[in-house]
C-alpha positions as CSV (number, residue, x, y, z in Angstrom):
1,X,108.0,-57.5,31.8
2,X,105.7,-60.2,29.5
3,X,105.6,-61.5,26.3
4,X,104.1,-57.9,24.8
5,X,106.7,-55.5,26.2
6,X,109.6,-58.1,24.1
7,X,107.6,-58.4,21.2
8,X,107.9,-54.2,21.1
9,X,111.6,-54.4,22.2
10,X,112.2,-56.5,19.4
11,X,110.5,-54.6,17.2
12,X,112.2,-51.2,18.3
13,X,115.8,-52.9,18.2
14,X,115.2,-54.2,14.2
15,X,114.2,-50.6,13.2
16,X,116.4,-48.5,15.0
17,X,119.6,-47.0,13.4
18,X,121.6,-47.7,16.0
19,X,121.3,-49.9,19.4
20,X,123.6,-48.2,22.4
21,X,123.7,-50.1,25.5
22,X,124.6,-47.7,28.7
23,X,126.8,-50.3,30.5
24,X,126.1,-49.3,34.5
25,X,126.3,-52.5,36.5
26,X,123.1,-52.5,37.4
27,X,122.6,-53.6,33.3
28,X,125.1,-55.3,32.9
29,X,123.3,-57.8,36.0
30,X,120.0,-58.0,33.9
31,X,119.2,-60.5,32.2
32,X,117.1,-58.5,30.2
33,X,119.9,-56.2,28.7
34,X,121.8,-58.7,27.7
35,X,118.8,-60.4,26.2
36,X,118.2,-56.5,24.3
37,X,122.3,-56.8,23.6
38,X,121.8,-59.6,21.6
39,X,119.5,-59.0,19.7
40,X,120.9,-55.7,18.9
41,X,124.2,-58.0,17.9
42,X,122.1,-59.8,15.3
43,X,120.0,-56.9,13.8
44,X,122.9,-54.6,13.5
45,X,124.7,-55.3,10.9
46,X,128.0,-54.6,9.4
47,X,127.3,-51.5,7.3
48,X,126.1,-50.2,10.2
49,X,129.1,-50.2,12.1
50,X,130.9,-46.9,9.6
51,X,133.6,-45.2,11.2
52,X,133.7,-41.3,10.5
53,X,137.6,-41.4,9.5
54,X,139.5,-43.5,8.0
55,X,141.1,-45.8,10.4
56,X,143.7,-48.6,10.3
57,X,143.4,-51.4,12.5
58,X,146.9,-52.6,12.9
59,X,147.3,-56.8,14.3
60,X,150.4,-57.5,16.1
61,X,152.0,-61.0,15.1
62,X,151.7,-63.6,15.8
63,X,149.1,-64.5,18.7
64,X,146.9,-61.2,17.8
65,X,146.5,-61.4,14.1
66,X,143.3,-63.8,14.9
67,X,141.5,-61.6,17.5
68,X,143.0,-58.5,15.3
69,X,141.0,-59.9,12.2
70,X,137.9,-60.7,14.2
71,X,137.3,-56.7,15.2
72,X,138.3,-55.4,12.2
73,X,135.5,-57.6,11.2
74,X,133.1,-55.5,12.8
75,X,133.4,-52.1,11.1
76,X,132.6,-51.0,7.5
77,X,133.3,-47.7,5.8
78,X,136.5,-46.0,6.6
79,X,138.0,-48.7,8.1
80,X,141.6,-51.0,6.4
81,X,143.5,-53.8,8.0
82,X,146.8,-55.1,8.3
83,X,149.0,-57.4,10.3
84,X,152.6,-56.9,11.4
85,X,154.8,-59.1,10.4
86,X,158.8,-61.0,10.8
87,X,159.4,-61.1,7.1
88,X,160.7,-59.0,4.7
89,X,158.2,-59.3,1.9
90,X,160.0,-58.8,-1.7
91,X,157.7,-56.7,-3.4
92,X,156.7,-54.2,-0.2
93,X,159.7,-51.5,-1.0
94,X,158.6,-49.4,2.1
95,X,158.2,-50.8,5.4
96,X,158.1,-49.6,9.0
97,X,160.5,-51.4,11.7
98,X,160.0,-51.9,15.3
99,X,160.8,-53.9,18.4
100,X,158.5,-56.1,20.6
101,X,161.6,-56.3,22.8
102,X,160.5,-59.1,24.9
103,X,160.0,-61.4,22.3
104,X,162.4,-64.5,21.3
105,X,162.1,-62.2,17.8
106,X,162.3,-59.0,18.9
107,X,162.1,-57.4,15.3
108,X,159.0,-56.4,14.2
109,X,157.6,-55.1,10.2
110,X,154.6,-53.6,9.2
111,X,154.7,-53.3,5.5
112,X,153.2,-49.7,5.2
113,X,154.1,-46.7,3.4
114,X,154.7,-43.2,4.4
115,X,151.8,-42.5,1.6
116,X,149.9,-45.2,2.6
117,X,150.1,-44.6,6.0
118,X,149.2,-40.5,6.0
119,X,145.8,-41.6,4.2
120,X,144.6,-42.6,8.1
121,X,143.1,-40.0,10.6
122,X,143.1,-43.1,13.2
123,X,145.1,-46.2,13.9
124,X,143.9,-48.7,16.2
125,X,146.7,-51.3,17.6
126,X,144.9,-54.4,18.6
127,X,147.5,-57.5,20.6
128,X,146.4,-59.8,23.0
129,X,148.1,-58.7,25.9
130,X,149.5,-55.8,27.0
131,X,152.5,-56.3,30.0
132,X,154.5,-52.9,29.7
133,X,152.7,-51.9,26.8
134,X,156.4,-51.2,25.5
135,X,155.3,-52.5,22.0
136,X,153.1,-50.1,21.5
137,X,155.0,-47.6,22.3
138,X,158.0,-48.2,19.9
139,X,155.1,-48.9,16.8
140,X,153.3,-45.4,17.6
141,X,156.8,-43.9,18.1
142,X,157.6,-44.8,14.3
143,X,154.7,-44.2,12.9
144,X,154.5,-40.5,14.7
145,X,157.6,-39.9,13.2
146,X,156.7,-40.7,9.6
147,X,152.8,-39.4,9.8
148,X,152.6,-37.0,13.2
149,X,149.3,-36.4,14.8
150,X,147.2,-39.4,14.9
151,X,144.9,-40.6,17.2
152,X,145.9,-44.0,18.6
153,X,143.2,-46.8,20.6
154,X,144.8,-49.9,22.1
155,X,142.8,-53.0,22.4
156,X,143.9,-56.2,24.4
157,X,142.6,-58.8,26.0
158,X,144.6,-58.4,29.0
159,X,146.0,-55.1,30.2
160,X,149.0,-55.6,32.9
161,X,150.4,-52.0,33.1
162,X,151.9,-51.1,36.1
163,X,151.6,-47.5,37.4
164,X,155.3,-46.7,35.7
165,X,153.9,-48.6,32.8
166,X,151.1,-46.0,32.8
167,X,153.2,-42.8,33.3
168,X,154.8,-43.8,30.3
169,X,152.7,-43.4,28.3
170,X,151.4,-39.8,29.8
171,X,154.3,-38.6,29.2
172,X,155.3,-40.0,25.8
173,X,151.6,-38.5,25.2
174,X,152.4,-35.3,26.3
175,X,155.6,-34.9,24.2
176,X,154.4,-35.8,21.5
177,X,150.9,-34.4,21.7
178,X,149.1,-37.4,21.0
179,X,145.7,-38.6,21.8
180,X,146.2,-42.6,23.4
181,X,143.3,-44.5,24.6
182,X,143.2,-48.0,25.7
183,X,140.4,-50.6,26.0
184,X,140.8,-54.0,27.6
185,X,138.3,-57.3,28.7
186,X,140.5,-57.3,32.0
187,X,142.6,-54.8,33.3
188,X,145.4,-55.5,36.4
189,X,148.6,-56.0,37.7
190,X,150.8,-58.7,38.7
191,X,152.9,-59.4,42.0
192,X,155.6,-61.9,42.3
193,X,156.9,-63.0,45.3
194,X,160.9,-61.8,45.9
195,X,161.2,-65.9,47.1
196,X,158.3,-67.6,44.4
197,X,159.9,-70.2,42.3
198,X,158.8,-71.5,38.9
């Protein structure tokens, strides 16, 4: 590869409609792909990036409501946002309540009506970790009741599920007849020691 062939690439990547990178490893090693990758980051813009139904993005408070803002960031068309939250908010009559039962505040609110909330095809549920993914569960299981038939993506950083963790959700899929897909930077599980001390 020289000087010409990237002057091309460049050229191609600017006037391309889209810019899809198939990640096999042996392109995610080049440094060439990435090179391509990043330029397709910068000439792709934001209106570019339309989702085909409307879709909420949906931040858990309070350590994902940054990374939560920062994807939502990336879409256009189609696409709303909104954070959960601990407080009642005065002038939201409707809300949805859940529980992030491992939390020092378990109770969860995401100020959201039933009308608002049927206007979405899609809801994506972005937190930062995911350890039993038992969160998730208890938000989809509320909004499936008000608004069935949704399709749901979770995005984390980190994804901890255990195998139990993960027939969980199958099943909970299964009766309920919902479409669940996950998506995480690092996916794995951890062991502790019966005699470990903190």
């Amino acid at each position: 590869t020289n000087a010409e062939t990237a002057h091309k690439l460049k050229q191609k990547i600017k006037i391309a409609d889209k810019f899809i990178l198939v990640a096999t490893q042996d392109a995610i090693d080049s440094k060439w792909c990435n090179w391509e990758l990043g330029l397709g980051d910068v000439h792709k813009y934001i209106d570019n990036i339309d989702l085909e139904k409307k879709t909420l993005f949906i931040g858990f408070a309070e350590t994902a409501t940054g990374i939560a803002g920062s994807v939502f960031s990336l879409f256009g068309k189609n696409a709303s946002f909104i954070c959960t939250t601990r407080q009642i908010l005065n002038n939201c009559s409707e809300r949805i309540e859940f529980l992030e039962e491992h939390s020092h505040a378990a109770d969860q609110i995401c100020h959201l009506s039933k009308e608002e909330l049927a206007e979405f095809d899609s809801i994506v549920l972005i937190d930062d970790e995911l350890t039993t993914g038992n969160t998730n569960l208890n938000i989809i299981s509320r909004l499936n009741e008000i608004s069935p038939g949704k399709k749901y993506t979770l995005i984390s950083i980190l994804d901890w599920r255990n195998e139990e963790n993960l027939k969980k959700y199958k099943v909970f899929s299964e009766d309920n007849s919902l479409e669940i897909d996950s998506v995480s930077l690092i996916k794995g599980n951890i062991n502790i020691k019966e005699d470990f001390v903190f």
